[in-house]
C-alpha positions as CSV (number, residue, x, y, z in Angstrom):
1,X,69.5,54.3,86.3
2,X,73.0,55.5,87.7
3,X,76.0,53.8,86.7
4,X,76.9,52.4,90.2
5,X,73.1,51.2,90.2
6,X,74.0,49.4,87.0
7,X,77.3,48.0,87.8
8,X,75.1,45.9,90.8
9,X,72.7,44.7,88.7
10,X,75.2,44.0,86.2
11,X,77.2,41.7,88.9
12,X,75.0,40.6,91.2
13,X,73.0,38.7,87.5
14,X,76.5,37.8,86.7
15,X,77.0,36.1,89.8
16,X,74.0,34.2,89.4
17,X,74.3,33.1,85.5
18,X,74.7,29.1,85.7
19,X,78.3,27.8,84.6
20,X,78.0,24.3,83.0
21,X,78.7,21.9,86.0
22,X,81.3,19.9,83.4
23,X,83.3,23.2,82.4
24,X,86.6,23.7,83.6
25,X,86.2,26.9,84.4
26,X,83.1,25.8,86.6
27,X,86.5,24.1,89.0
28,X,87.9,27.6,89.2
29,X,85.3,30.0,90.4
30,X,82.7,30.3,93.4
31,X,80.3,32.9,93.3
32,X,77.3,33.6,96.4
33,X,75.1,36.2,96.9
34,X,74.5,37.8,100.5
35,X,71.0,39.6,101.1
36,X,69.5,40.6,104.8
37,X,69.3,43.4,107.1
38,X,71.8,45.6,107.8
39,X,72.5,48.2,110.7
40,X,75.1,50.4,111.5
41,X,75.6,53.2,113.6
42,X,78.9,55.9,113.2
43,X,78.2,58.6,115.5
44,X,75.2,60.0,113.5
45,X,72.0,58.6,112.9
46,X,71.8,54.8,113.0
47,X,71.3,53.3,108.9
48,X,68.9,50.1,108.9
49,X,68.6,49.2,105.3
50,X,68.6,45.8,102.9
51,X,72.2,45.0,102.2
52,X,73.1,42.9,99.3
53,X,77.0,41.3,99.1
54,X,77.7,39.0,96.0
55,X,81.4,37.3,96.4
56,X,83.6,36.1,93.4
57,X,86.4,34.1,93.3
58,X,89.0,32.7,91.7
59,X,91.8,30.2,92.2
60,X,94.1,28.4,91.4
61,X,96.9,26.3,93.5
62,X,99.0,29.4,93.9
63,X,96.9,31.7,93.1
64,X,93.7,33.3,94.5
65,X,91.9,36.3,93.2
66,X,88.6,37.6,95.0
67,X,85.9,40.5,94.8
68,X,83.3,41.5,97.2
69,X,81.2,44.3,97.1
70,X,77.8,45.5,99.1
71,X,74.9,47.9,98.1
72,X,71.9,48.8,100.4
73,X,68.7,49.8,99.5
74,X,67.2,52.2,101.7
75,X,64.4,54.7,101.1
76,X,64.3,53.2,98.0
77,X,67.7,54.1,96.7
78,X,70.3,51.6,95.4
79,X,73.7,52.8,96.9
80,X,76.9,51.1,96.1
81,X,78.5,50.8,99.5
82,X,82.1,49.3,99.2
83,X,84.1,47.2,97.0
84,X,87.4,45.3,97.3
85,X,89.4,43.0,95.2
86,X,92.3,41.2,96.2
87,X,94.6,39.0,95.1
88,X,97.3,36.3,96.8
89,X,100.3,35.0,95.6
90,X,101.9,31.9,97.2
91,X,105.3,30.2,96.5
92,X,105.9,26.2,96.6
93,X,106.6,25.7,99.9
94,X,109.9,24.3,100.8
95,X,110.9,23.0,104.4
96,X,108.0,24.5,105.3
97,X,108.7,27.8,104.3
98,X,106.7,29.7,101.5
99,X,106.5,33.4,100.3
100,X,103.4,35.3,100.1
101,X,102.4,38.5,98.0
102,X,99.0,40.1,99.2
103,X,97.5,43.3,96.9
104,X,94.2,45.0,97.7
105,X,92.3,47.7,95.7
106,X,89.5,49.4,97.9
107,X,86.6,51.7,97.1
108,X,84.0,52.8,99.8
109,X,81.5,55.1,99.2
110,X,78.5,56.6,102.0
111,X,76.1,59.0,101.3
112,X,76.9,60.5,105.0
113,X,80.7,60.8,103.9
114,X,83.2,61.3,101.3
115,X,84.0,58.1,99.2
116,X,87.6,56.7,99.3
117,X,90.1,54.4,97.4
118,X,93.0,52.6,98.8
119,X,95.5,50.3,97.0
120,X,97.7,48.3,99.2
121,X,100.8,45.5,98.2
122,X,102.5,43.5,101.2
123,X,105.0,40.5,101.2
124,X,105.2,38.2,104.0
125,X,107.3,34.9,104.5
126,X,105.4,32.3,106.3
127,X,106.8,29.3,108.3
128,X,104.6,26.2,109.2
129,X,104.5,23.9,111.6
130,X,103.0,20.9,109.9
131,X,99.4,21.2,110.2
132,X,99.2,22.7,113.8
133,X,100.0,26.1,113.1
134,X,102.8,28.5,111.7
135,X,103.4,32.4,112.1
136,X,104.4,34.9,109.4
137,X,106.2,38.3,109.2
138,X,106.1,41.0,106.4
139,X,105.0,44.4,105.4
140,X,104.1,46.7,102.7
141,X,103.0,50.1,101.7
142,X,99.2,51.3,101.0
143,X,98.0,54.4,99.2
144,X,94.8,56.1,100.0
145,X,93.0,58.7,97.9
146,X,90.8,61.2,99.4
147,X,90.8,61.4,102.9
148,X,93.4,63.1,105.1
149,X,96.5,61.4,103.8
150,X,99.2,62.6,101.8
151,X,101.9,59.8,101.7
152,X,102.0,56.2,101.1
153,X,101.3,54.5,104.7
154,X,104.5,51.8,105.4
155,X,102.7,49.0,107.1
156,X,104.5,46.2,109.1
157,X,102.9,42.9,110.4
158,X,103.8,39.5,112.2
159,X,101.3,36.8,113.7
160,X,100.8,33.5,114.9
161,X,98.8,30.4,114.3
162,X,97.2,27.4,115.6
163,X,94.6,24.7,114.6
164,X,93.0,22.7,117.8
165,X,90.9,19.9,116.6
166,X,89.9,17.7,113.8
167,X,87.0,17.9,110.5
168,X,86.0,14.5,110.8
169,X,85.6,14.8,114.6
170,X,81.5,15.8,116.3
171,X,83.8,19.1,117.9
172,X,85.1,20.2,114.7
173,X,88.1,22.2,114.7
174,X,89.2,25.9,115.9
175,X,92.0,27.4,114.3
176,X,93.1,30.4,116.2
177,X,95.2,33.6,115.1
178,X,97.0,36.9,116.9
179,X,97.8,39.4,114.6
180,X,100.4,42.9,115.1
181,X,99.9,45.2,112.7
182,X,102.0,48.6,112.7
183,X,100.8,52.1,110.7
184,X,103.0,54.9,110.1
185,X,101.8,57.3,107.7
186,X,102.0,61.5,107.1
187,X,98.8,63.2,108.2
188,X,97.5,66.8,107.5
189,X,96.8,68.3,111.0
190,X,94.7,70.8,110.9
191,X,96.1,73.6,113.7
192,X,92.4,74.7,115.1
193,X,91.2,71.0,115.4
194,X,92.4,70.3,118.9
195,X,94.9,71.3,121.4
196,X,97.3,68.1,120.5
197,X,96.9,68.7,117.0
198,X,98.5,72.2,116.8
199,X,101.3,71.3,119.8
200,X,102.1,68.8,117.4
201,X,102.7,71.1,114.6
202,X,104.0,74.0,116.9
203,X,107.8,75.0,117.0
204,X,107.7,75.6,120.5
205,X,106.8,73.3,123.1
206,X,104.3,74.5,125.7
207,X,105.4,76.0,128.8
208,X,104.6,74.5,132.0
209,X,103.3,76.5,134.5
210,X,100.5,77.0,136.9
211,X,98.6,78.7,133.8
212,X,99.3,75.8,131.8
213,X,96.3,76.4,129.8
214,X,97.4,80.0,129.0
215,X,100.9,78.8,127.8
216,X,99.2,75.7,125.2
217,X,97.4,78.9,124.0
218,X,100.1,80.7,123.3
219,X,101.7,78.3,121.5
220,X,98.6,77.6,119.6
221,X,98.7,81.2,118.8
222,X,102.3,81.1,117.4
223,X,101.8,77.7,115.6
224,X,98.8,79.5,113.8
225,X,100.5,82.7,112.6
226,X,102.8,80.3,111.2
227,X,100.6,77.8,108.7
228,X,96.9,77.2,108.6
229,X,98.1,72.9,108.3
230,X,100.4,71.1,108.7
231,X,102.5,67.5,107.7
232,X,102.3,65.2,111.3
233,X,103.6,61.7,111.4
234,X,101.6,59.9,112.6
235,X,101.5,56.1,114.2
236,X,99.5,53.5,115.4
237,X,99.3,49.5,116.4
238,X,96.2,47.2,116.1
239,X,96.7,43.8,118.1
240,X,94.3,41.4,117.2
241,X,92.9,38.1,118.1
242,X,90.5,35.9,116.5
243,X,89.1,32.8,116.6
244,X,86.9,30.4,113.8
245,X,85.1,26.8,114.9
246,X,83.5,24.3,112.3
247,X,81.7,21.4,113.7
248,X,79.4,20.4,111.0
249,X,76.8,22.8,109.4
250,X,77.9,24.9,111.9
251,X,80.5,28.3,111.3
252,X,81.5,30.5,114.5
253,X,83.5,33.6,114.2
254,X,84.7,35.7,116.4
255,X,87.4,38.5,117.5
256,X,88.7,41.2,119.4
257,X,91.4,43.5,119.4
258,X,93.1,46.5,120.9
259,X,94.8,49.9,119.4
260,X,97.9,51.3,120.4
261,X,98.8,55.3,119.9
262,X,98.6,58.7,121.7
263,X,95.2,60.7,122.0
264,X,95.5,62.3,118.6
265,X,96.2,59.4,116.4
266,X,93.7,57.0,118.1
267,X,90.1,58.4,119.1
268,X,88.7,56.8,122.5
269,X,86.0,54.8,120.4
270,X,88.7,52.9,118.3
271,X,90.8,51.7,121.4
272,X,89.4,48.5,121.5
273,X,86.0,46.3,119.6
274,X,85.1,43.2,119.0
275,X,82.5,41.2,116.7
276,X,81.4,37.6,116.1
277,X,79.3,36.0,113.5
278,X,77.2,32.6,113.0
279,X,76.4,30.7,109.9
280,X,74.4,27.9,110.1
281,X,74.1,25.8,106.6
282,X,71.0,24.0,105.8
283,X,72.6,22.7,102.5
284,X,75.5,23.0,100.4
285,X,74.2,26.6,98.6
286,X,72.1,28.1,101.3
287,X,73.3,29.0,104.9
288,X,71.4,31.4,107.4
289,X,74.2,34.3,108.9
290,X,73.6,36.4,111.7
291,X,76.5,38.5,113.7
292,X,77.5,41.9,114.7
293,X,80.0,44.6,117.0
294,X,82.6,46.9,117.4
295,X,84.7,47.8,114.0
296,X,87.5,50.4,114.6
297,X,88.0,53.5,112.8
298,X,90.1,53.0,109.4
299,X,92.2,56.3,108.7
300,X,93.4,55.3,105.7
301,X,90.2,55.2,104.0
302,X,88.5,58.1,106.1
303,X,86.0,55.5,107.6
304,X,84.6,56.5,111.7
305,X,84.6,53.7,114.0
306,X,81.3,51.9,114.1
307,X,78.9,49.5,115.4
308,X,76.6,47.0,113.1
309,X,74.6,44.0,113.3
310,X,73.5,42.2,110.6
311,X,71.0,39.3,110.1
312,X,70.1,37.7,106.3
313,X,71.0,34.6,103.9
314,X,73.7,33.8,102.2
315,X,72.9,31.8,98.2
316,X,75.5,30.1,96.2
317,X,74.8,29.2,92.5
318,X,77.5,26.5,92.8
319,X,78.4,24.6,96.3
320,X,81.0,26.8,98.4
321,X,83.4,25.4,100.9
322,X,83.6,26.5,104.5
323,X,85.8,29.4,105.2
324,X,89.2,29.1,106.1
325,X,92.1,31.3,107.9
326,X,92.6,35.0,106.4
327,X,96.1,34.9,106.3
328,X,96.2,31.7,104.7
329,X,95.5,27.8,104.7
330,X,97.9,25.2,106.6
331,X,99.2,23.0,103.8
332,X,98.1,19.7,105.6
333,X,95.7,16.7,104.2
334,X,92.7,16.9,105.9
335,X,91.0,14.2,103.4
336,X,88.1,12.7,105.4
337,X,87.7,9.7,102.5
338,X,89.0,8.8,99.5
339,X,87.2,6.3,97.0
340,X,86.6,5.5,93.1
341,X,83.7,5.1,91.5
342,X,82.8,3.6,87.8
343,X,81.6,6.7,85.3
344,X,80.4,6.6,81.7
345,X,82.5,5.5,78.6
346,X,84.5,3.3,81.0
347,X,86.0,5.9,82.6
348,X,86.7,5.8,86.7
349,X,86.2,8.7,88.8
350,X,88.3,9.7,91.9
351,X,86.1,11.0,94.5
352,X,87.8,12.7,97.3
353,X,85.7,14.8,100.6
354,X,87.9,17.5,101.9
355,X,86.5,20.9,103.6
356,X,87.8,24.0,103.9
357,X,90.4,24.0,101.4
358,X,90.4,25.7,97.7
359,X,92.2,22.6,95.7
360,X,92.6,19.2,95.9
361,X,95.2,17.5,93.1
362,X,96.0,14.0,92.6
363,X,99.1,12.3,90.9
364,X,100.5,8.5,90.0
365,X,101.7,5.9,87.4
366,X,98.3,6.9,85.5
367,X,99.3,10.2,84.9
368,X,103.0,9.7,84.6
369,X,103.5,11.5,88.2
370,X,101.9,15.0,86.9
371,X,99.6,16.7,88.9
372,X,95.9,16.1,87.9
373,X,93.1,19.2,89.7
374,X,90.3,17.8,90.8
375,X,86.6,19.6,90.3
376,X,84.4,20.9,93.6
377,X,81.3,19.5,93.4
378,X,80.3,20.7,96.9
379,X,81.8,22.4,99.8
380,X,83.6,18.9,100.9
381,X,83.1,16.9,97.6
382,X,86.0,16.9,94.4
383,X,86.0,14.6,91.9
384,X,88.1,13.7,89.0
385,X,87.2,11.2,85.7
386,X,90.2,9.0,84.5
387,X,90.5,6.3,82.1
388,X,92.3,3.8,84.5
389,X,92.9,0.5,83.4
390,X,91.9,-2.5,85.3
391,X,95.0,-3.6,87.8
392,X,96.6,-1.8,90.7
393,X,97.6,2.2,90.6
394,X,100.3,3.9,93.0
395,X,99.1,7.6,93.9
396,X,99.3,10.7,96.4
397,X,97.0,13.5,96.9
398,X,97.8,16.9,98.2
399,X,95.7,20.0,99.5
400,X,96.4,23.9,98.6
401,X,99.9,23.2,97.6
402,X,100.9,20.8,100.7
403,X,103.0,17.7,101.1
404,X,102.3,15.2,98.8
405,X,100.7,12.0,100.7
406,X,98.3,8.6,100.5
407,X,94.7,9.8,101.7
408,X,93.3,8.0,104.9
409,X,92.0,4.6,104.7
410,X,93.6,3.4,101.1
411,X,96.5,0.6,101.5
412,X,100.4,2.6,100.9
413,X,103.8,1.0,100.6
414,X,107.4,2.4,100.2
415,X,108.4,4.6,97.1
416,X,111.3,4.0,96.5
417,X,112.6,7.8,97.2
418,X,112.0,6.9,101.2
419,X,108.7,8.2,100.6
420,X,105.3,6.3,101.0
421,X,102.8,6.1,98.2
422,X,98.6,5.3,98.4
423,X,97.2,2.3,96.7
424,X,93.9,1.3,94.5
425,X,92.6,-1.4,93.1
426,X,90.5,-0.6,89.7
427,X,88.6,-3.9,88.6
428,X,86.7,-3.4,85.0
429,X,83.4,-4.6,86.5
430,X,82.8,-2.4,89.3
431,X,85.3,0.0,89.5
432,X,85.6,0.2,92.9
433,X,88.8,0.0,95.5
């Protein structure tokens, strides 16, 4: 068996291995497995294989490291197909500012193509507007090996933000974003390619005249006695637009988007595409996934533009939570209920629902106003086991980070610090509130 062969195996039974559901670590990692059918179409002949996608993550309040990769099996042959680990930084965030560091490293590999790496760092500073939206600006550098590249690419960014809607209501809620992203990168251009790749490399501009066609040849003449290749800056813009709903069991995603650049930086198939997916859950670990569309060509990792659709199940070993906003998560509580419950050796346990977030803490006079993490125990359910004593406890709860505030439904009262604080009642017989 080849070594990429064994490096599936070797993650995808990793994936799958059973954490014990009171670890600590069990609170810090989600870990799902992707299998269906695949199909994608470049330019050459359409590839309809099995695709297999585990997912690993990571997190912590600040801090989020994931890794996805994807094999297929066609003809059967076990190919390693991509692989991408990334990592996301966040600072406290203060008058509703925060600072963000995002890091990718990127392998792709194709049978039909050359295989290529990419490593990429940005910074971005992010302002929100409570929990109905925010917008960000930043940029970075990226560094591709093996395909027509031969600087770092400088990358620039900015885009906008909104949430419409609420979890707890029958519609769900729609978050959407717009995204401008700028490239600017050094490119070899080969001088016999195409007409607008050797004008670009030529010391002479074309003449015009009414044998235009003559002149461009002339200089394409001159420009090759010159070099066989040469350095070409090059520059493009992708504007983007996207859209996810959640209403219940039920996941929509969609988007479209549009590329800015002359002819010989942007190929006529890459000017604009669009895709949507659907994910239906029929319980907290399984979900049926169907989608497909347009993807754009990626330069900087030597990939063609290309259509796919895609149709398969997607298996958790622990309970995942919905998905959330790529660029990031509003800090906002979006706690549908909040209640305690009695556990064993006289312990009390916090039990908090909250979707689509990655971590719930809790703080009061029980834990001397330090931040306690809660556990996921399904893709809405945390949980936490205190020894509380019987009488009345001051807390707050907050979500990825956010504002510090009483969940919904619990009794509050002043602070003290013009703040307002939440309110339980823990009696030793039934431990409730």
């Amino acid at each position: 068996m080849s070594e990429p062969k064994v490096a599936i195996v070797t993650l995808t039974t990793a994936l799958l291995v059973a954490i014990p559901s009171e670890s600590r670590l069990a609170a810090q990692i989600v870990s799902k497995l992707e299998a269906g059918q695949y199909t994608v179409t470049d330019g050459a002949l359409p590839l309809s294989s099995i695709r297999f996608a585990p997912t690993f993550e990571w997190y912590r309040p600040y801090t989020k490291v994931t890794a996805h990769g994807s094999a297929l099996l066609s003809d059967q042959q076990l190919q390693l197909a991509d692989g991408i680990v990334s990592g996301t930084f966040t600072s406290p965030t203060v008058y509703g500012v925060r600072a963000e560091m995002l890091g990718n490293a990127s392998r792709a590999l194709d049978d039909r193509s050359l295989g290529t790496d990419q490593v990429d760092v940005q910074t971005r500073v992010h302002v929100l507007f409570h929990d109905l939206g925010g917008m960000w600006f930043g940029g970075g550098v990226a560094r591709p090996w093996r395909v027509a590249v031969v600087s770092s690419a400088d990358v620039a960014d900015a885009g906008i933000w909104t949430k419409v809607g609420d979890v707890a209501n029958r519609f769900g809620v729609a978050t959407f974003t717009t995204t401008f992203t700028n490239f600017s990168f050094s490119k070899i251009a080969a001088l016999h390619d195409t007409l607008s790749a050797a004008l670009s490399c030529s010391t002479e501009a074309p003449v015009t005249n009414v044998v235009g066609m003559v002149a461009s040849q002339q200089a394409i003449s001159l420009a090759t006695t010159t070099n066989d290749a040469c350095d070409r800056q090059s520059r493009f813009s992708d504007l983007e637009t996207s859209v996810r709903w959640e209403a219940g069991p039920i996941e929509f995603a969609g988007k479209i988007g549009h590329r800015f650049g002359d002819a010989y930086d942007v190929t006529p198939d890459s000017r604009r595409w669009s895709s949507a997916s659907a994910t239906m859950w029929v319980s907290d670990r399984v979900a049926f996934i169907a989608g497909g569309g347009r993807q754009p060509a990626l330069p900087l990792r030597g990939l063609p533009a290309r259509s796919f659709g895609m149709a398969g199940l997607e298996l958790a070993y622990s309970p995942v939570s919905k998905g959330a906003v790529p660029v990031s998560l509003p800090h906002t509580i979006l706690v549908r209920s909040f209640e305690t419950r009695p556990a064993a050796n006289g312990m009390e346990k916090l039990v908090i629902r909250v979707g689509g977030v990655e971590s719930v803490e809790v703080m009061g006079d029980f834990s001397d106003w330090s931040p306690l993490t809660l556990t996921r125990r399904g893709r809405d359910l945390w949980e936490l086991a205190l020894p509380l004593a019987a009488g009345v406890h001051s807390f707050n709860v907050r979500v990825d980070g956010g504002p510090w505030a009483p969940p919904p439904g619990v009794p509050t009262m002043r602070d003290g610090f013009n703040g307002e604080v939440g309110l339980v009642v823990i009696t030793r017989e039934k431990g409730g509130h």
